[in-house]
N, C-alpha and C positions, 0 to 999 in steps of 0.2 A: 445595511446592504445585505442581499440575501447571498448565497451559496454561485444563484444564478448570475448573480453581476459581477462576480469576482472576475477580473480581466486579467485573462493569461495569456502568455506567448505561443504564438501557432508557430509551429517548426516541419521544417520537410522533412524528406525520408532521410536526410543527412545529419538530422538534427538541428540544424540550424535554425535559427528566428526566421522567418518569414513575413511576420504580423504579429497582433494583437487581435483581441476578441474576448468578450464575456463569455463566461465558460457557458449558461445555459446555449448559447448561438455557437461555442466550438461543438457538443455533442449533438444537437437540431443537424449541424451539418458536416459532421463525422469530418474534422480540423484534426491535426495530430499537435498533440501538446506534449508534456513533460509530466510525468509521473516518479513518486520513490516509493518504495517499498521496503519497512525495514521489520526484519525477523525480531523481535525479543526474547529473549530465553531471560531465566531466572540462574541462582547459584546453584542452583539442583540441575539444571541443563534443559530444564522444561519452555515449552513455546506457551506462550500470549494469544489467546485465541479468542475471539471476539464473532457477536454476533454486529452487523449493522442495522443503526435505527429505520424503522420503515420511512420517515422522510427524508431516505439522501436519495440526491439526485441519478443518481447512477447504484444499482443494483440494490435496493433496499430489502431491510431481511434479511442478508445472505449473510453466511459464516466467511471469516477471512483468519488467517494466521499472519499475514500484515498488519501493522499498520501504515501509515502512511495516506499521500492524497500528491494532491497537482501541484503544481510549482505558480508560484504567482509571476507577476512580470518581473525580468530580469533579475527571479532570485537561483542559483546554482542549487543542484542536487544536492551537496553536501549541509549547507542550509538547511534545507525544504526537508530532508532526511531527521534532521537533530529537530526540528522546528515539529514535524508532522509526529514524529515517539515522543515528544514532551507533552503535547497537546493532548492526543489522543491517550496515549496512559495515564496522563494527571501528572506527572513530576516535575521538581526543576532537579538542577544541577546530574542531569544526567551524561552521560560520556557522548563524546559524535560517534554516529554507528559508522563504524568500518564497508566501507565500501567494496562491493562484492564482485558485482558484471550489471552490463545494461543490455538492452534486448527490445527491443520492436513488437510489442503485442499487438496484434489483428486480431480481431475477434468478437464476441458479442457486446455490445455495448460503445464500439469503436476502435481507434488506432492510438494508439500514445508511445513515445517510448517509456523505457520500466527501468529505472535504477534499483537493484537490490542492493541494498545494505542488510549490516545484521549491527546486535547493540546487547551489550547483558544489562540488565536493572533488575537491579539488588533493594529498591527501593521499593514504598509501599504504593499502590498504583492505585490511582482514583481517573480510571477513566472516565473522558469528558461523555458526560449523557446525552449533549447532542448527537454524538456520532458512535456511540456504543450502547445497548440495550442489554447486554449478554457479555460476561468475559470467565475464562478459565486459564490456569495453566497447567499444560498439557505435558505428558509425556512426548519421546517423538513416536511411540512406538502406538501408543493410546491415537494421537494426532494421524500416524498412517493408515490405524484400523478407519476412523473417521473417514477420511479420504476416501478408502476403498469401501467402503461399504455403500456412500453413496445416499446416506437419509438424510443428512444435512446439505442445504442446497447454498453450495461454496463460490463465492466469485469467481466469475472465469480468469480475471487477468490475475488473481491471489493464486489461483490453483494452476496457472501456467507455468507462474514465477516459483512456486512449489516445485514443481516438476522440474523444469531447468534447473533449479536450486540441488534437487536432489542429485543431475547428471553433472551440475558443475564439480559439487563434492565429490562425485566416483570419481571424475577425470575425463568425462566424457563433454565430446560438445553441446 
């Protein structure tokens, strides 16, 4: 089964289920699904940063300091958070990332809501090469210059959740 067929739950602006649908037909016709988002840092305090392979369906290429992906049918955030940093870094026996805030991204590529988690892995990380072409980690201060500078061209819903991520820390909404 490809990426395209995987069938997830369409949820409204409440979050709730609403339906089902293969994901290629939720993003054809911009369906709002479930998404997570989880930060990894290292023992050093450094972020997981990753390029995506050019064959993903949604934003190929782009740098993210997430990992994470969709939730499949009737699996919870908390799951889909532990399930998406295992897969995507390559490890097992890692910690469930600690659940952050969720949020409503609009934007390029579609609508979903956005669970941030964050997660430390002290572990050695063999991201999976389906979905990672590129990985470093990062300082945050290295990671912000990145940001701002602008040559690396970042997922919008990664660099949203960044943003928010940063005002949730200060204490801002």
């Amino acid at each position: 089964m490809s990426a395209a067929d995987e069938v997830l739950d369409v949820v409204d602006r409440n979050d709730r289920v609403i339906g089902r649908a293969p994901r290629g037909e939720v993003y054809r016709r911009g369906l709002i699904h479930r998404c997570v988002f989880v930060l990894a840092t290292d023992e050093r305090g450094r972020i997981f940063v990753h390029r995506r392979t050019a064959s993903k369906l949604v934003f190929p290429s782009h740098y993210d300091m997430f990992v994470g992906g969709v939730l499949g049918t009737g699996e919870d955030y908390a799951d889909a958070a532990l399930r998406e940093a295992s897969e995507e870094l390559g490890v097992s026996g890692l910690e469930r990332p600690a659940p952050l805030f969720k949020f409503l991204y609009e934007g390029p590529g579609g609508t979903w809501w956005s669970y941030v988690h964050e997660v430390r892995c002290d572990l050695p990380v063999a991201p999976q090469e389906s979905e990672v072409d590129w990985h470093a980690w990062l300082s945050p201060r290295e990671l912000g210059r990145r940001v701002a500078d602008g040559v690396w061209p970042w997922v919008p819903d990664g660099l949203e959740a960044w943003r928010r991520l940063e005002a949730w820390r200060a204490g801002s909404p």
